[in-house]
C-alpha positions in Angstrom: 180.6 135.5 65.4 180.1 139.2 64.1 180.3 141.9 65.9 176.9 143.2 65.9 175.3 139.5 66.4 176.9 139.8 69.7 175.5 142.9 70.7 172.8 141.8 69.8 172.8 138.5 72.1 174.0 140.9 74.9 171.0 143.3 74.7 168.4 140.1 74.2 169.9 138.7 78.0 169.6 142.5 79.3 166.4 142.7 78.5 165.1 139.0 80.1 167.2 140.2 83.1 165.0 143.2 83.1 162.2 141.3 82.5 162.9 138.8 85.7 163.8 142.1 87.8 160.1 143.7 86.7 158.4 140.0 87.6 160.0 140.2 90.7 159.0 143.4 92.2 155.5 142.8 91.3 155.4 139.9 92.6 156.3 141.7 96.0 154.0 144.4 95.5 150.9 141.5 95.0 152.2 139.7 97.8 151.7 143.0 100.1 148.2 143.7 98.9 147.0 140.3 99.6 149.0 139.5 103.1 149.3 142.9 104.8 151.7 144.0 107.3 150.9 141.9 110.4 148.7 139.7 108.5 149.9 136.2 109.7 148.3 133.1 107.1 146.3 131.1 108.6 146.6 127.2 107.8 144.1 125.5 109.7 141.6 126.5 112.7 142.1 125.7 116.1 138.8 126.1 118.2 139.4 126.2 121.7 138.2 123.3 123.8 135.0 123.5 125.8 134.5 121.4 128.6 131.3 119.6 129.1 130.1 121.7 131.8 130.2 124.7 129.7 128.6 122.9 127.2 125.6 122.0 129.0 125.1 125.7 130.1 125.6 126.5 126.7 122.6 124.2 126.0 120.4 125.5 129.3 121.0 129.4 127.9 119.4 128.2 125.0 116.7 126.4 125.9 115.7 129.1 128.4 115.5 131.1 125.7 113.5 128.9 123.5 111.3 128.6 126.7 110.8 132.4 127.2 109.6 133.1 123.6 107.1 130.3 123.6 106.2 131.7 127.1 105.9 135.1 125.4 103.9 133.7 122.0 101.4 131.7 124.7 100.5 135.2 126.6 100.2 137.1 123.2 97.4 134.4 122.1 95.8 134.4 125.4 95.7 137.9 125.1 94.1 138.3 121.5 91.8 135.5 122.9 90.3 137.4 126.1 89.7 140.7 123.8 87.8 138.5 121.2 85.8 136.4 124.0 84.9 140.3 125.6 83.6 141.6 122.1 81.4 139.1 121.3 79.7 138.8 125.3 79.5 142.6 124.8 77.7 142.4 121.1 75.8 138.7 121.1 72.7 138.8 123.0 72.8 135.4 124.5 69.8 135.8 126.9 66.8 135.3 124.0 67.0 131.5 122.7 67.3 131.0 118.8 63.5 130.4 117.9 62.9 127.5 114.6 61.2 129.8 112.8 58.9 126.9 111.2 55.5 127.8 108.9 53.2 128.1 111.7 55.4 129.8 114.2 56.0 132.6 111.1 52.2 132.9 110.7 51.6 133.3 114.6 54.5 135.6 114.8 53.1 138.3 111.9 49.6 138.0 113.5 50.7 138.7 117.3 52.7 142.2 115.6 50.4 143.1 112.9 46.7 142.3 115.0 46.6 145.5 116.0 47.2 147.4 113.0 44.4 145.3 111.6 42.1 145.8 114.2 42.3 149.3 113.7 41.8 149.0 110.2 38.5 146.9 110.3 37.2 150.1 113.3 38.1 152.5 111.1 35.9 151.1 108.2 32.8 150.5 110.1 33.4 153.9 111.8 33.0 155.2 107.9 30.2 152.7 106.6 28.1 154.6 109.6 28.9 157.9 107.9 28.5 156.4 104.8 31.6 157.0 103.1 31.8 153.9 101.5 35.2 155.6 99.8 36.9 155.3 102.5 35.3 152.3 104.0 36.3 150.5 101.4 40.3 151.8 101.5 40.1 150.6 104.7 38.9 147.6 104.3 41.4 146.8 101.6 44.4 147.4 103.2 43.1 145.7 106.1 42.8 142.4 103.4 46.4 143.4 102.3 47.7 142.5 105.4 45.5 139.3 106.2 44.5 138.2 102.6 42.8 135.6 103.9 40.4 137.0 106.4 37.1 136.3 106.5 36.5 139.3 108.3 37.9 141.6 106.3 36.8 140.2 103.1 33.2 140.1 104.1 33.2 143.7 105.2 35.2 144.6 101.9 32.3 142.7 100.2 29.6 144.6 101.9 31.3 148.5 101.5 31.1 147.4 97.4 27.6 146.3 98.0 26.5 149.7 99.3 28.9 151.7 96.5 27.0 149.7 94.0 23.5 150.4 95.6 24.0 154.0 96.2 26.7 155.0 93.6 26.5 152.3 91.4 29.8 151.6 91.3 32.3 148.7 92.4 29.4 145.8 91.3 31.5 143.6 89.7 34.7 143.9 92.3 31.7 142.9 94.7 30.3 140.2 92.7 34.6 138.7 92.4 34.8 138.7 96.1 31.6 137.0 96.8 31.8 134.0 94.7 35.5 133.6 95.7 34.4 133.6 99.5 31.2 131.3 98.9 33.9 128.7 97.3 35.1 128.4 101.1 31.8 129.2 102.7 29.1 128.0 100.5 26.6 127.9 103.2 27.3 130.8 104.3 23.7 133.0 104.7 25.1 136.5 104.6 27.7 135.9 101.4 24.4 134.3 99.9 22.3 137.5 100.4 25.5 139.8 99.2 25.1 137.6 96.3 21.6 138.3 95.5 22.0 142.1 96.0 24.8 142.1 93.8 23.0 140.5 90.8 19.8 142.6 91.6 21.9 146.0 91.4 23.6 144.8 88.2 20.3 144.9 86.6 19.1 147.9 87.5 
């Protein structure tokens, strides 16, 4: 074998030597960084044993404690429950019953809080007829059939302040003459609509 082959088989087994030293010493560092100094490898668990007595306070602690937050959850919603119950006694009037607020009881209801107002408004047109202000007589009147359209009252006395604007003014005939034959429709015996009527046609041909 030459020479330099040898050398060369020489350096090839110092170099895998130096290669296996190298492996080595990191293997040794690795096995530090995973497995500490005092680190002892742990192959299985052993739990230590519990006797059944501990066991079953085990089990009381924590069913106590299941106990004491359903206890707490119970007082929070009785709680929230007492607040809401005192709100609505302090803000619902329960003293006045509901009232069925059928057709008739509607109608008797807006007569009871408006009669007044109406009453007033029928005085306070005859109060002007006697001064002759058949202006305002008839305002009055008007708003007075506004609010109860279908008064006889007030349509007759709305009738009669046109009647004495067309007599003396001659004015309003016709609004008159509507008012009239709408009522007689209702009240076709009726003497007084039956005289308004004649006036009204009398005037008109004046």
């Amino acid at each position: 074998m030459p020479a330099d082959f040898s050398a060369i088989l020489r350096q090839l087994k110092r170099n895998e030597a130096a290669k296996a030293a190298k492996r080595d010493e990191l293997f040794h560092r690795r096995k530090k960084l995973v497995y500490p100094k005092g680190y002892s490898k742990v192959t299985e668990f052993n739990f230590p044993e519990v006797s059944t007595k501990q066991l079953n306070r085990i089990k009381s602690d924590i069913r106590a404690k299941i106990n004491n937050d359903k206890l707490k959850h119970t007082f929070l919603v009785v709680f929230l429950g007492i607040i809401g119950l005192t709100l609505v006694l302090n803000y619902v009037d329960f003293s006045r019953p509901k009232e069925i607020q059928t057709p008739g009881l509607v109608q008797d209801n807006f007569l009871s809080e408006n009669i007044n107002e109406f009453s007033f408004l029928i005085d306070d047109g005859d109060a002007w007829i006697k001064k002759r202000r058949w202006n305002n007589a008839i305002y009055r009147y008007e708003q007075a059939v506004r609010l109860f359209p279908h008064s006889y009252e007030a349509n007759y006395r709305l009738a009669l302040a046109y009647r004495y604007s067309c007599e003396f003014k001659n004015k309003d005939c016709i609004k008159g003459e509507k008012i009239v034959a709408k009522m007689l429709k209702y009240h076709p015996d009726e003497i007084n609509l039956i005289n308004l009527k004649v006036a009204f046609k009398t005037y008109n041909k004046k």
